[in-house]
C-alpha positions as CSV (number, residue, x, y, z in Angstrom):
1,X,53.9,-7.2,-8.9
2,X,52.8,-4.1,-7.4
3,X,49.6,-1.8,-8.6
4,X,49.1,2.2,-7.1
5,X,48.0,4.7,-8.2
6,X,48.4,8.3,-5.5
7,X,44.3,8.4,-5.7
8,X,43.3,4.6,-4.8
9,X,41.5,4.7,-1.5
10,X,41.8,1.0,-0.8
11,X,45.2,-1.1,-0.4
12,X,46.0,-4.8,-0.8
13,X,48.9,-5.7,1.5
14,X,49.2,-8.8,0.3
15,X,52.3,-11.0,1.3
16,X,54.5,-12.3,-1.9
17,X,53.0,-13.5,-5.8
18,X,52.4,-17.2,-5.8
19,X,54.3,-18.9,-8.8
20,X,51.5,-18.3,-11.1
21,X,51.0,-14.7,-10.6
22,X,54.6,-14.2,-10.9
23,X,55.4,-16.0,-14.3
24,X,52.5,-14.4,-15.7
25,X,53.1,-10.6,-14.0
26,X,49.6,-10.3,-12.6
27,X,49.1,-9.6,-8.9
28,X,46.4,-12.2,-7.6
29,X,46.1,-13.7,-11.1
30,X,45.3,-17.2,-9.5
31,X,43.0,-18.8,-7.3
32,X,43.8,-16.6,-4.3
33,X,42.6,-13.5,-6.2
34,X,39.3,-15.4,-7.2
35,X,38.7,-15.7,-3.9
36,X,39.8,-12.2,-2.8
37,X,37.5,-10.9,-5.5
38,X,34.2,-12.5,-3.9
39,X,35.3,-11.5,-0.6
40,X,35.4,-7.8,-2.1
41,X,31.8,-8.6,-3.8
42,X,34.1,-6.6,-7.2
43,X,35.2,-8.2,-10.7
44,X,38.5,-8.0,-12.3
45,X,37.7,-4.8,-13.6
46,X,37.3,-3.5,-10.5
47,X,40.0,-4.8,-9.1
48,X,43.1,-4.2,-11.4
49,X,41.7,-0.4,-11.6
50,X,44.8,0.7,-9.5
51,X,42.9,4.4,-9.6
52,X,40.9,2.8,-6.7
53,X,42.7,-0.3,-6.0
54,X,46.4,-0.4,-4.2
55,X,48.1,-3.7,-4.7
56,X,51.3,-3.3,-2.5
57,X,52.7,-6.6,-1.4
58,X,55.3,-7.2,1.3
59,X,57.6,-9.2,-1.4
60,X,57.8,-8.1,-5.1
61,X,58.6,-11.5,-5.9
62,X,57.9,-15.9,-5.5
63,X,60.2,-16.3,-2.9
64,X,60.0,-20.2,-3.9
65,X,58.5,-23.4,-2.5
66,X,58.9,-24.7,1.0
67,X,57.5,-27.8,2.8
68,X,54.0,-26.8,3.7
69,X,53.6,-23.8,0.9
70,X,55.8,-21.0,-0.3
71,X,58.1,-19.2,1.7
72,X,57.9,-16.0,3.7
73,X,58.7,-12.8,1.5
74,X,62.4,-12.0,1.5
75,X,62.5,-9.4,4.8
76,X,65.2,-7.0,2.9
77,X,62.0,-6.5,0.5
78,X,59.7,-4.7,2.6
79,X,62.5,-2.8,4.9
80,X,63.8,-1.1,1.5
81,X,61.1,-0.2,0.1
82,X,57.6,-0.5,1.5
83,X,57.3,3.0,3.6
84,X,58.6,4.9,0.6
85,X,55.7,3.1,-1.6
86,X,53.4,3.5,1.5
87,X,54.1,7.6,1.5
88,X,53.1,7.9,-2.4
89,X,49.4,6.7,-1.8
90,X,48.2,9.7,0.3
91,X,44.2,8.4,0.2
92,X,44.2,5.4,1.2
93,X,41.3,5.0,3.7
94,X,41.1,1.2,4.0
95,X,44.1,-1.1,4.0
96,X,43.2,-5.0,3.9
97,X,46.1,-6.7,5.6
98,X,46.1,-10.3,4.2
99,X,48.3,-13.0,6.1
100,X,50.6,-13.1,8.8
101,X,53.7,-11.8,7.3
102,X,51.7,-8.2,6.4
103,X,50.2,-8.4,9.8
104,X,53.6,-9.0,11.8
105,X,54.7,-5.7,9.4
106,X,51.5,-3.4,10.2
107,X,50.2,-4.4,13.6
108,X,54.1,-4.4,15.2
109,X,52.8,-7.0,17.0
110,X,54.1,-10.6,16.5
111,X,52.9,-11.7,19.7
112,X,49.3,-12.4,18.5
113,X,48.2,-15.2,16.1
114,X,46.6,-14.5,12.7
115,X,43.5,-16.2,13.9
116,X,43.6,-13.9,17.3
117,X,44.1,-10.5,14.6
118,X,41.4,-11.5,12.3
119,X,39.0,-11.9,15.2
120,X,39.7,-9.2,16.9
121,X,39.2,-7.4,13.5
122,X,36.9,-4.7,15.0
123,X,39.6,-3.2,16.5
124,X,41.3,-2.2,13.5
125,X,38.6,-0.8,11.4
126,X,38.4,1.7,10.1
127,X,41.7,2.0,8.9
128,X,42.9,-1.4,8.4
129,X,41.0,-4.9,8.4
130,X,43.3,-8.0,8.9
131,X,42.4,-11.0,6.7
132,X,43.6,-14.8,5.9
133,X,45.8,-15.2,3.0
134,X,42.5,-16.0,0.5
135,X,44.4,-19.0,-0.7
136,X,43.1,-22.5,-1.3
137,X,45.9,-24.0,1.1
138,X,43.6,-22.5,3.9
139,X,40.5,-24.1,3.1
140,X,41.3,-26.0,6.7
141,X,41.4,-22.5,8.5
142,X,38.2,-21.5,6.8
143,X,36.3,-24.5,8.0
144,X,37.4,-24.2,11.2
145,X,36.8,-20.5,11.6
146,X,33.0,-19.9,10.1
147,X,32.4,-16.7,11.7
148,X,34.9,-15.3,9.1
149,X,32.3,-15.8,6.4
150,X,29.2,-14.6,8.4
151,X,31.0,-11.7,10.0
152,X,33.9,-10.2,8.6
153,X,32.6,-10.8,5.0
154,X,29.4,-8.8,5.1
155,X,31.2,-6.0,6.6
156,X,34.5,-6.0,4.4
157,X,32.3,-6.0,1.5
158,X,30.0,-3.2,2.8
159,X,32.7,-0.7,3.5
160,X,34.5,-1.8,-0.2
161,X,31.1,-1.2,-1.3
162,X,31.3,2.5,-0.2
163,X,34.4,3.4,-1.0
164,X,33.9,2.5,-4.7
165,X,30.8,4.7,-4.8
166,X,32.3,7.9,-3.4
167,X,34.7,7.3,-6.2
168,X,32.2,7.8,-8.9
């Protein structure tokens, strides 16, 4: 469930497949990568180009169902392998850090919320831009948080924007 490529400039670290993308071997193959897509202002083509696009999650696989969602990735995952994975994509310039389990891995920090990351997403760039899990089960975080849309968006899809033309 991975995608890379050494020359992709951007990288997804996304958090663990759902059960759809799993069973059907696609990274973001579901509603979550719909909305990803629009958030990146790119198509599938785009997207699944792993020249350009990294798609490096923190799990490999669907750790399963829990009460309120799917589990966290398995934390064995990530310690194993992720660094190694990390070293082989030398030009990366912007790394799109989607949920908290990602964030608690590249921030070092679990002492701040997701909510408190992605607003203070300023203070990442331009490295590293810290975003919601795109999934529909946070429609209730997107309502409650409309700046997201308004501020992060236009900027996200800006700097994706130029990235994708210095490629060509």
């Amino acid at each position: 469930m991975l995608q890379c490529a050494p020359s992709a400039r951007i990288l997804i670290a996304g958090q663990a497949p759902g059960g759809k993308a799993h069973a059907c071997g696609i990274p973001f193959d579901d509603a979550s990568g719909e909305r990803l897509r629009r958030w990146l202002g790119i198509d599938r083509q785009q997207f699944y180009d792993p020249a350009t696009i990294a798609i490096l999650p923190m799990g490999f696989c669907y750790p399963g169902s829990g009460k309120s969602g799917d589990l966290p990735p398995r934390p064995e995952c990530a310690a194993t392998w992720r660094r190694q994975l990390l070293d082989q994509l030398p030009h990366i310039e912007l790394t799109l850090v989607l949920g908290h389990y990602a964030q608690d891995w590249h921030f070092d920090s679990r002492k701040r919320s997701l909510t408190e990351r992605v607003k203070d997403w300023r203070a990442s760039l331009p490295e590293m831009l810290p975003l919601p899990h795109p999934s529909p089960r946070n429609s209730r975080w997107f309502r409650h948080n409309p700046w997201f849309e308004s501020e992060v968006l236009p900027e996200l899809q800006a700097r994706v924007s130029r990235l994708l033309q210095q490629k060509a």
